[in-house]
DSSP file (Angstrom, degrees, kcal/mol; ACC not computed):
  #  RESIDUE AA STRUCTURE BP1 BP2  ACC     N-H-->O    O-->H-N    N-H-->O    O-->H-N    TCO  KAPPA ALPHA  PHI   PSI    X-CA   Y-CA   Z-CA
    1    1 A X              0   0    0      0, 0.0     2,-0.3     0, 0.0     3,-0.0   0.000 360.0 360.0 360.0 135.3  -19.1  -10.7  -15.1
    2    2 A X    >>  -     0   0    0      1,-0.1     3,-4.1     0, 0.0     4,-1.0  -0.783 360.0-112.9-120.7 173.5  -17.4  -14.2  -14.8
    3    3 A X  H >> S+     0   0    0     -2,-0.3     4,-1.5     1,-0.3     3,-0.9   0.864 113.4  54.4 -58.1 -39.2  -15.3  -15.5  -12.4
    4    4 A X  H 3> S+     0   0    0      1,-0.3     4,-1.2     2,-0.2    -1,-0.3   0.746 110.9  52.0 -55.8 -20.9  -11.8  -15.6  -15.5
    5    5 A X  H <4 S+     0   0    0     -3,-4.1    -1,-0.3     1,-0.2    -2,-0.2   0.746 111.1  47.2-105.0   4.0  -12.5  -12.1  -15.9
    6    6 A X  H XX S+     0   0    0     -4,-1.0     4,-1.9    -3,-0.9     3,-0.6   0.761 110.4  45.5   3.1 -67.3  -12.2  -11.7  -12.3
    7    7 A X  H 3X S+     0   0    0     -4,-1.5     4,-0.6     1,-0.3    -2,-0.2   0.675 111.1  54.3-111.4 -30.5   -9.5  -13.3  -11.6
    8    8 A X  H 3X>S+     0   0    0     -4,-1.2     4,-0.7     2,-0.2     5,-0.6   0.670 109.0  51.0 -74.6 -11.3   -7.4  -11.6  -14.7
    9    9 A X  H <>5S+     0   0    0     -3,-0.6     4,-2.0     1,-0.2    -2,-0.2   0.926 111.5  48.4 -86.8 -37.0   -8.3   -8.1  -13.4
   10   10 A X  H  <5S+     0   0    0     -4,-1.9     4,-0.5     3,-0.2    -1,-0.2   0.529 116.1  45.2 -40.3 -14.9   -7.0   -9.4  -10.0
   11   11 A X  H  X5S+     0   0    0     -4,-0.6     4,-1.5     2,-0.1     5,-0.3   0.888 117.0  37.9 -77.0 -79.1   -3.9  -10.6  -11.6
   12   12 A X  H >X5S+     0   0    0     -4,-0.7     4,-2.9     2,-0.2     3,-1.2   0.935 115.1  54.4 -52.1 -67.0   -2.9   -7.9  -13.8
   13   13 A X  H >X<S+     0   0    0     -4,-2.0     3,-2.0    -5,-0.6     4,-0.7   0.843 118.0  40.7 -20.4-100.7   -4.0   -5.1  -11.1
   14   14 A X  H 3> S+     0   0    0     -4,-0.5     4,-0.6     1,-0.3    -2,-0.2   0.327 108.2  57.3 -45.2 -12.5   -1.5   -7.2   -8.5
   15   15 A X  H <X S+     0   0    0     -4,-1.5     4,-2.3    -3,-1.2    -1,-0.3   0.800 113.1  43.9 -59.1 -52.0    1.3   -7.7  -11.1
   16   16 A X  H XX S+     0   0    0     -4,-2.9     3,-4.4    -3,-2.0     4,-1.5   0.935 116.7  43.1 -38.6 -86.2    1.2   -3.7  -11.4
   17   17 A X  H 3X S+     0   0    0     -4,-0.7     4,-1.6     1,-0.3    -1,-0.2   0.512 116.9  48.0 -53.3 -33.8    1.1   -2.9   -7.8
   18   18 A X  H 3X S+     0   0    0     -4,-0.6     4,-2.0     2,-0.2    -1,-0.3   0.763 110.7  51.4 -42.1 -50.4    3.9   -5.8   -6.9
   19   19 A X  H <X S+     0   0    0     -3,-4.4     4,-0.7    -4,-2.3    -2,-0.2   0.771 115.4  38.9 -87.4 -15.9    6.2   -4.6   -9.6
   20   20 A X  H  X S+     0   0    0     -4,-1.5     4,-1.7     2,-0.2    -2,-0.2   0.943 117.4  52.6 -92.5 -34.1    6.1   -0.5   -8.4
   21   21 A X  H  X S+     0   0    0     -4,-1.6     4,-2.8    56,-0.3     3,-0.2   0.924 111.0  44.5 -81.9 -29.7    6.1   -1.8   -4.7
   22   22 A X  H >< S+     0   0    0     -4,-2.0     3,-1.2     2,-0.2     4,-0.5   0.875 112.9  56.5 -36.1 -87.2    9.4   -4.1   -5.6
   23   23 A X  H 3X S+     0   0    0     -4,-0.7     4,-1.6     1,-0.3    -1,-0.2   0.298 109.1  39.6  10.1 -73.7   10.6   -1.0   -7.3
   24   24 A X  H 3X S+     0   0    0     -4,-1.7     4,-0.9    -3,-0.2     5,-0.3   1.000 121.7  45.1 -56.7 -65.5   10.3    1.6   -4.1
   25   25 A X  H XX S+     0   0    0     -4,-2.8     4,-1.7    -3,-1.2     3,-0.7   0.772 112.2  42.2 -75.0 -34.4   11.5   -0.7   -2.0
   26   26 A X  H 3> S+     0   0    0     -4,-0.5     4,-0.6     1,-0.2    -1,-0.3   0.946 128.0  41.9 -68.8 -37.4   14.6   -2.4   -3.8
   27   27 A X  H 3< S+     0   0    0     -4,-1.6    -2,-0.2     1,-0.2    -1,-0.2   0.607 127.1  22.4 -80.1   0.9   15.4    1.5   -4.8
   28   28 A X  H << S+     0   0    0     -4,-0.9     9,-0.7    -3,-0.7    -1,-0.2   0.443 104.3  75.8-143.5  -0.9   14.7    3.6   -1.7
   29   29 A X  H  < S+     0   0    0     -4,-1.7     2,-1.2    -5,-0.3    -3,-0.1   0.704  85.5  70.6-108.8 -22.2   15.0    1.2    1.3
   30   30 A X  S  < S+     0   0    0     -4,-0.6     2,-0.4    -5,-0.3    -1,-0.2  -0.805  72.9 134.3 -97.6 110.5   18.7    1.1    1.2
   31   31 A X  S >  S-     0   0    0     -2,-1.2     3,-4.7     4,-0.2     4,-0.3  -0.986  73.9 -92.1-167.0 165.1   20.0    4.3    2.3
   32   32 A X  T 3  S+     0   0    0     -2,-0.4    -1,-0.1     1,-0.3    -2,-0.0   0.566 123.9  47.4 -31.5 -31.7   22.5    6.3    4.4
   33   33 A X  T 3  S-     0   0    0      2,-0.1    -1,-0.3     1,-0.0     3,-0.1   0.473  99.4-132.3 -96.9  -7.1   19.6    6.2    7.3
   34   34 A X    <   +     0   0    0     -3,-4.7    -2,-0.1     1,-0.2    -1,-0.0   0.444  56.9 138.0  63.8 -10.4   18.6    2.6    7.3
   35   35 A X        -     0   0    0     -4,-0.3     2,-1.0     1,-0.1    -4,-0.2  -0.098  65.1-120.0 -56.4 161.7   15.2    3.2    7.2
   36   36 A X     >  +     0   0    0      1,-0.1     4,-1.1    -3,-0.1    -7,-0.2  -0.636  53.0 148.5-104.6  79.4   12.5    1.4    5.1
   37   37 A X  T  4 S+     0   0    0     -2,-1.0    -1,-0.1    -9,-0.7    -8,-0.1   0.053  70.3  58.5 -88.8  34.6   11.4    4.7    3.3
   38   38 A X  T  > S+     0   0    0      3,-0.1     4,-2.3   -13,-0.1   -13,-0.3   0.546 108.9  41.3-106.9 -67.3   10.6    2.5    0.2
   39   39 A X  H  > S+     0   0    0      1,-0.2     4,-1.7   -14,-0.2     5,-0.3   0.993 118.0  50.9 -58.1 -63.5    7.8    0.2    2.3
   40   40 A X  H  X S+     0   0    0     -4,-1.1     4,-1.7     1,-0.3    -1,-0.2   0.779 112.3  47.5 -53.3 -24.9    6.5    3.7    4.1
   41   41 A X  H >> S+     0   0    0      2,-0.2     4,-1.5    -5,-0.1     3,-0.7   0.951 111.2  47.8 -84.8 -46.7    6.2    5.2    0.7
   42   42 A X  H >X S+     0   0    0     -4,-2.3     4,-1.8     1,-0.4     3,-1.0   0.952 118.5  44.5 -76.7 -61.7    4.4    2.3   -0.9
   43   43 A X  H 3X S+     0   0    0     -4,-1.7     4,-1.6     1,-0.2    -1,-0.4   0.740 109.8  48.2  12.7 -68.7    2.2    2.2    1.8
   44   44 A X  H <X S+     0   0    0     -4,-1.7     4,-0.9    -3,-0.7    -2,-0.2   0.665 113.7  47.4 -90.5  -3.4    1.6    5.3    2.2
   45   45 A X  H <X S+     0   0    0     -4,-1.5     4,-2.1    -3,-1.0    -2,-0.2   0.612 110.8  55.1 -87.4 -43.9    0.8    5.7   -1.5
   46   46 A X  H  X S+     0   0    0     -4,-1.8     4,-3.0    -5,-0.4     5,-0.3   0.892 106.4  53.6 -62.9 -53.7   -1.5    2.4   -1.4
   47   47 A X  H  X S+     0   0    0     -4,-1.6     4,-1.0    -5,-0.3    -2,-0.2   0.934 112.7  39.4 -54.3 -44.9   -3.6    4.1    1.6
   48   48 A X  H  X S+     0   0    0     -4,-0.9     4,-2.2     2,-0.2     3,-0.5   0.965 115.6  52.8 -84.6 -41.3   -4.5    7.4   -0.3
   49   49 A X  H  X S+     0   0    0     -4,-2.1     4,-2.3     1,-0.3    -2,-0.2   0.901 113.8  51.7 -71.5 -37.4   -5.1    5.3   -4.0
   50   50 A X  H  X S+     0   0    0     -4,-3.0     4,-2.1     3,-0.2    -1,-0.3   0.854 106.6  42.2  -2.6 -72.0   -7.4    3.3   -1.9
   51   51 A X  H  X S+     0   0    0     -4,-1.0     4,-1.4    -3,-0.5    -2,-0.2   0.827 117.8  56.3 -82.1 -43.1   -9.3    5.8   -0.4
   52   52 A X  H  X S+     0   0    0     -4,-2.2     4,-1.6     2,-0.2    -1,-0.2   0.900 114.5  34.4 -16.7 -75.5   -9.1    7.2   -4.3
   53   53 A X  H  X S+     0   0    0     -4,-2.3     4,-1.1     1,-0.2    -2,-0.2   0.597 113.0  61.2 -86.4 -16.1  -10.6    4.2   -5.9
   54   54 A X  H  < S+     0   0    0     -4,-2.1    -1,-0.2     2,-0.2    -2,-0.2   0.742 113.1  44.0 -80.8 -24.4  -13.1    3.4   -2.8
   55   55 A X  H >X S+     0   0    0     -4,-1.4     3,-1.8    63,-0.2     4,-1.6   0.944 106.3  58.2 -31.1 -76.1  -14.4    6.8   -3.7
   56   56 A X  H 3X S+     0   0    0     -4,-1.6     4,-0.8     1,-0.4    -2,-0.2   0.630 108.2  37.7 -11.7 -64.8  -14.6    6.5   -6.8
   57   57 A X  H 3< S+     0   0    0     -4,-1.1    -1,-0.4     2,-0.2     5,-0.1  -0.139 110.1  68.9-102.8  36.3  -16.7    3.7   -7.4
   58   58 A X  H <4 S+     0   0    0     -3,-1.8    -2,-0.2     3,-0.1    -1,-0.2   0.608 115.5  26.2 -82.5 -56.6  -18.9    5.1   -4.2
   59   59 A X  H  < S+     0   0    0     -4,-1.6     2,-0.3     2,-0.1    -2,-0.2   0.543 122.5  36.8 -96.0  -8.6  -19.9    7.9   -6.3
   60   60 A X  S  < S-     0   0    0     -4,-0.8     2,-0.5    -5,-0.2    62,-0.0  -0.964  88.5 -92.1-146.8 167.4  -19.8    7.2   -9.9
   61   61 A X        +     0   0    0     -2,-0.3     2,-0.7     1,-0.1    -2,-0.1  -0.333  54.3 152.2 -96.8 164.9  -20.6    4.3  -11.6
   62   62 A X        -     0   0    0     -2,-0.5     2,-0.2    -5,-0.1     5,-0.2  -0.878  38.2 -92.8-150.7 147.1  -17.9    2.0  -12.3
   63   63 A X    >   -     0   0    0     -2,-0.7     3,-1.1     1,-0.1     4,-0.4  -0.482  21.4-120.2 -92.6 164.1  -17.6   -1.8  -12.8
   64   64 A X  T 3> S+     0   0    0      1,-0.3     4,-2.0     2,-0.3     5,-0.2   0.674 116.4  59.7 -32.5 -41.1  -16.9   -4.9  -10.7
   65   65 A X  H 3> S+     0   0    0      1,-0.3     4,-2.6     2,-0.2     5,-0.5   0.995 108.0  44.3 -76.4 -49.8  -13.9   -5.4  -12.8
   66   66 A X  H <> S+     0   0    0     -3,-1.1     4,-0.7     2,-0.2    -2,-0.3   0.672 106.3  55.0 -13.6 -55.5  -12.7   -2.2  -11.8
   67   67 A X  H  >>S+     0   0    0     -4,-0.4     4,-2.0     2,-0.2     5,-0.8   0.956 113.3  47.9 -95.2 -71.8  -13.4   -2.4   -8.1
   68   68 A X  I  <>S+     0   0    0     -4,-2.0     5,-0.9     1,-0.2    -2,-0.2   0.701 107.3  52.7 -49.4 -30.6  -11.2   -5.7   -8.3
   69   69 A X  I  <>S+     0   0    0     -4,-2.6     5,-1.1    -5,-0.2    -2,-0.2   0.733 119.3  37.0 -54.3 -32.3   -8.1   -4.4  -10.3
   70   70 A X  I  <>S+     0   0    0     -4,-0.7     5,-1.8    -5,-0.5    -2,-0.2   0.958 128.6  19.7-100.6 -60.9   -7.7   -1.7   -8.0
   71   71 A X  I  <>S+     0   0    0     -4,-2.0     5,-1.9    -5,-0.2    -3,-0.2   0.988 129.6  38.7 -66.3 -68.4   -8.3   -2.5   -4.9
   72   72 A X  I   <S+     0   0    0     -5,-0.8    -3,-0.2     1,-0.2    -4,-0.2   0.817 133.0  24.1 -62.8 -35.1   -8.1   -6.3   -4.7
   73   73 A X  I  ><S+     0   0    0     -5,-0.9     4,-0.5     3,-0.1    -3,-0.2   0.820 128.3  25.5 -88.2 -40.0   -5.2   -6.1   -7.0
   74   74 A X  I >><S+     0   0    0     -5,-1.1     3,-3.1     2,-0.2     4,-0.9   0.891 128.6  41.6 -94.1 -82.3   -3.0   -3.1   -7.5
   75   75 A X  I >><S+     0   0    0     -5,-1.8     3,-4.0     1,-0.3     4,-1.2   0.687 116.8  53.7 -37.1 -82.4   -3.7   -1.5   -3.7
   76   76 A X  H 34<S+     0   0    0     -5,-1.9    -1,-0.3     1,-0.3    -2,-0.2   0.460 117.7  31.6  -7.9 -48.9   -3.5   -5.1   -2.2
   77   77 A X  H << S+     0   0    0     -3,-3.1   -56,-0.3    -4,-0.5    -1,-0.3   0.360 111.0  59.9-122.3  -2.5   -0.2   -6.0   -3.6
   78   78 A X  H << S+     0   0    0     -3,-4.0     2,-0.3    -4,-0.9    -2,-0.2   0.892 103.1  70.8-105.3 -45.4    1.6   -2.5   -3.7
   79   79 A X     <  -     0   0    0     -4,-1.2     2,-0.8   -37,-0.2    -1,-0.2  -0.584  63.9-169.4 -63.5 120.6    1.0   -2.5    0.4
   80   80 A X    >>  +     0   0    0     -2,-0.3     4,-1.3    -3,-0.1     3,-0.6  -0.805  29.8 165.4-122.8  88.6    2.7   -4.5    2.4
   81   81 A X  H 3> S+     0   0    0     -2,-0.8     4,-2.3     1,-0.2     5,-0.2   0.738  84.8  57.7 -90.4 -15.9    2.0   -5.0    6.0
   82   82 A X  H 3> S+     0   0    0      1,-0.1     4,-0.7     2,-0.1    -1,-0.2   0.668 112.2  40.5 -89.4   1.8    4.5   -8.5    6.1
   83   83 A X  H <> S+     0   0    0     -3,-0.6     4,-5.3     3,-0.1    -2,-0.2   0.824 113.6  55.9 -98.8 -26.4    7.4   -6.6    5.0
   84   84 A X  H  X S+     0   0    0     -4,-1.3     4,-2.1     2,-0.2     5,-0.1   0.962 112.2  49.4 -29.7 -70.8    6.1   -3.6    7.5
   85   85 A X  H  X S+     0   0    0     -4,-2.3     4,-2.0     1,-0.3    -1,-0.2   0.737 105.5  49.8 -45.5 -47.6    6.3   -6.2   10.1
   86   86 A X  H  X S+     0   0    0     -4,-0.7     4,-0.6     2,-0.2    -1,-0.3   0.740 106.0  55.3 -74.0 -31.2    9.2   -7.4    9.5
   87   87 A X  H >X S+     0   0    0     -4,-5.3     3,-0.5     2,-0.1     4,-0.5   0.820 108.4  49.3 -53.8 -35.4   11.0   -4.0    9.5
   88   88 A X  H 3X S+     0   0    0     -4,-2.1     4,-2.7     2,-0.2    -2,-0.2   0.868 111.2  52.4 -66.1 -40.0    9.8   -3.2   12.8
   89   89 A X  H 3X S+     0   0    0     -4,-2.0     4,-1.5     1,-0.2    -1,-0.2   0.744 109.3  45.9 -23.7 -53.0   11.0   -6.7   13.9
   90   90 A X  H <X S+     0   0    0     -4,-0.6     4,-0.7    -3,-0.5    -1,-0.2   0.547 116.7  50.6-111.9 -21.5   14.7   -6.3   12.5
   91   91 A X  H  <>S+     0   0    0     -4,-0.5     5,-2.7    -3,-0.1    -2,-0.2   0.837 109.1  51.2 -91.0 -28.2   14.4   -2.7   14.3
   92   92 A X  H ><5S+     0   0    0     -4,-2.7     3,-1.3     3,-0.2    -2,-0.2   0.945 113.5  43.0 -54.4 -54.3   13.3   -4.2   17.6
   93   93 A X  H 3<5S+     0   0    0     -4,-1.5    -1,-0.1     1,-0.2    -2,-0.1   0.711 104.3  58.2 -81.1  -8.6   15.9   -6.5   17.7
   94   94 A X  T 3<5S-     0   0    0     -4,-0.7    -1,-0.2     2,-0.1    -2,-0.1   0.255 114.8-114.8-102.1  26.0   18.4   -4.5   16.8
   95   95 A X  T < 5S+     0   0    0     -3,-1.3    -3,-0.2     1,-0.2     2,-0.1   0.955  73.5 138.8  46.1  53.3   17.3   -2.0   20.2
   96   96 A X     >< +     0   0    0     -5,-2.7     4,-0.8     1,-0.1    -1,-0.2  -0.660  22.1 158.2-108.4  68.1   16.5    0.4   17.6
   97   97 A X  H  >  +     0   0    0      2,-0.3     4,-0.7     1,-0.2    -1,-0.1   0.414  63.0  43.9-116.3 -31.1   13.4    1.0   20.0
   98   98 A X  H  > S+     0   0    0      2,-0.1     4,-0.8     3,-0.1    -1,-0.2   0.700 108.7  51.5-103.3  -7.5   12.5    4.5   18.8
   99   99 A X  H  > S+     0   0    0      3,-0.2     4,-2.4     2,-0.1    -2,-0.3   0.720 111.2  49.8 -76.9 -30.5   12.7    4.3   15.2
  100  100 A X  H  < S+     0   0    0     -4,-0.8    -3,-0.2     2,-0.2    -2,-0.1   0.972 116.3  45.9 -86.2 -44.4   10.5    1.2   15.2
  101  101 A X  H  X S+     0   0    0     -4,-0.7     4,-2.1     2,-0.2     3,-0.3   0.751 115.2  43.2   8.9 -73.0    8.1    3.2   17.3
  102  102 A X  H  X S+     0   0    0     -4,-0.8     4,-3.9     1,-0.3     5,-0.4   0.989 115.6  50.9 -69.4 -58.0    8.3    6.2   15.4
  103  103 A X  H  < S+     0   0    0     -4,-2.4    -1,-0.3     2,-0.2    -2,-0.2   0.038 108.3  49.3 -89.7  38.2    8.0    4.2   12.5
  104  104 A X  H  > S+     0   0    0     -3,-0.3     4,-3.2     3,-0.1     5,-0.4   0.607 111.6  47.1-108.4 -90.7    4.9    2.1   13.6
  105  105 A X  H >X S+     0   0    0     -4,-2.1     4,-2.9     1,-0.3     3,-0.7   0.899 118.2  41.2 -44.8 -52.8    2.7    5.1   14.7
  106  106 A X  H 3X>S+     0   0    0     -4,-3.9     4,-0.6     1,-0.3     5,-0.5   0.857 109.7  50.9-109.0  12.5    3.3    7.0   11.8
  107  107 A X  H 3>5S+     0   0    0     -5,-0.4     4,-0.7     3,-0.1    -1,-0.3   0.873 123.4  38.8 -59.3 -30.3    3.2    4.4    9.2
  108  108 A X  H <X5S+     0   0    0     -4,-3.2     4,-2.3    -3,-0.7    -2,-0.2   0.973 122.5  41.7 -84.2 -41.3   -0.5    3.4   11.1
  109  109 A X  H  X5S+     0   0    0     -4,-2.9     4,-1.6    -5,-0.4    -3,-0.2   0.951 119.6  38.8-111.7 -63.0   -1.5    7.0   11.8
  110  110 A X  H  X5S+     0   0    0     -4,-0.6     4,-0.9    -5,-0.4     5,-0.4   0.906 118.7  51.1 -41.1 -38.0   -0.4    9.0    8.0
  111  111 A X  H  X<S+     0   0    0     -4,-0.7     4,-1.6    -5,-0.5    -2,-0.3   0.909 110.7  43.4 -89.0 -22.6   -1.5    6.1    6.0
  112  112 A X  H  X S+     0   0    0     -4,-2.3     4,-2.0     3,-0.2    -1,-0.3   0.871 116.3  51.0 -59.5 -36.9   -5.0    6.2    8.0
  113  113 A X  H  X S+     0   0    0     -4,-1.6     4,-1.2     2,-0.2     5,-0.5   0.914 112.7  46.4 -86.3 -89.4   -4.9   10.5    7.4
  114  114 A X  H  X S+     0   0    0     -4,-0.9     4,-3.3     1,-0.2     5,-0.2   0.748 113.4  52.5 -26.4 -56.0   -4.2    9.9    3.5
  115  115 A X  H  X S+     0   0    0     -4,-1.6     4,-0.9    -5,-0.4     3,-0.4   0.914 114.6  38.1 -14.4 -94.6   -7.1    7.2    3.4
  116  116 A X  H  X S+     0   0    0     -4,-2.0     4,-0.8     1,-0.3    -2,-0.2   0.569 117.6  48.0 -73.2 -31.4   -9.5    9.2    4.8
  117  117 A X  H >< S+     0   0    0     -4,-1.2     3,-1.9     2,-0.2    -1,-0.3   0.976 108.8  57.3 -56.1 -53.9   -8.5   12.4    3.0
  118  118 A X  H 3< S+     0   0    0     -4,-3.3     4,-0.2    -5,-0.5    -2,-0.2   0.684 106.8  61.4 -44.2 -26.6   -8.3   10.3   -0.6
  119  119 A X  H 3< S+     0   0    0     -4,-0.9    -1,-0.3     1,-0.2    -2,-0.2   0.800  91.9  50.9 -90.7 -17.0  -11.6    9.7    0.3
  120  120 A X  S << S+     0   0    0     -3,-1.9    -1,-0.2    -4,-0.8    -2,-0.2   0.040  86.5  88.7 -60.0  -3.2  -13.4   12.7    0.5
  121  121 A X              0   0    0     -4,-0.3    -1,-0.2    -3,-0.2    -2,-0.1   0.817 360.0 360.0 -87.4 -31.3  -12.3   13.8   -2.7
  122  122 A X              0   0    0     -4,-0.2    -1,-0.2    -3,-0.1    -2,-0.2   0.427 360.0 360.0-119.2 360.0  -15.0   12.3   -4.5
């Protein structure tokens, strides 16, 4: 494998995952509740295809180029721990103190459960 076809499956992979995370977020993060259910989805959607594709190529065999489109690219770029951050931020400061909370723990604590399930599968 060389390093250009490397670096296109990581491109293409992180183009995907970038344009569906926009997607959720520009389409689901404004809504009646104010919440970021957009990030939390794509998140939590990133955690389990993870756990998927780290399976995956545990148990069967699968190539390098693979392993980097998917993970390094598509999961990478469709989860977003700076936008995360910055919702909990804009909820802090706006003394929204149990939603930031709430949505801390169970952004950490579902997207760890979906992981670990996603991974067991294979």
């Amino acid at each position: 494998m060389n390093y250009i076809s490397t670096i296109l499956a990581v491109l293409v992979g992180g183009a995907i995952g970038a344009m569906l995370r926009y997607c959720l977020s520009s389409t689901l993060d404004k809504n009646r509740f104010d919440l970021p259910f957009g990030t939390f989805l794509a998140n939590m959607l990133a955690s389990f295809m993870l756990g998927l594709f780290l399976g995956l190529a545990r148990s069967e065999p699968t190539s390098e180029l693979f392993v980097y489109f998917t993970q390094s690219g598509f999961c990478a770029t469709l989860s977003t721990f700076s936008s995360l951050a910055f919702q909990i931020a804009e909820m802090l400061r706006e003394k929204r103190y149990e939603e930031a909370f709430a949505y801390s723990l169970t952004t950490f604590l579902l997207g760890m459960l979906l992981f670990s399930l996603a991974l067991k599968i294979f």
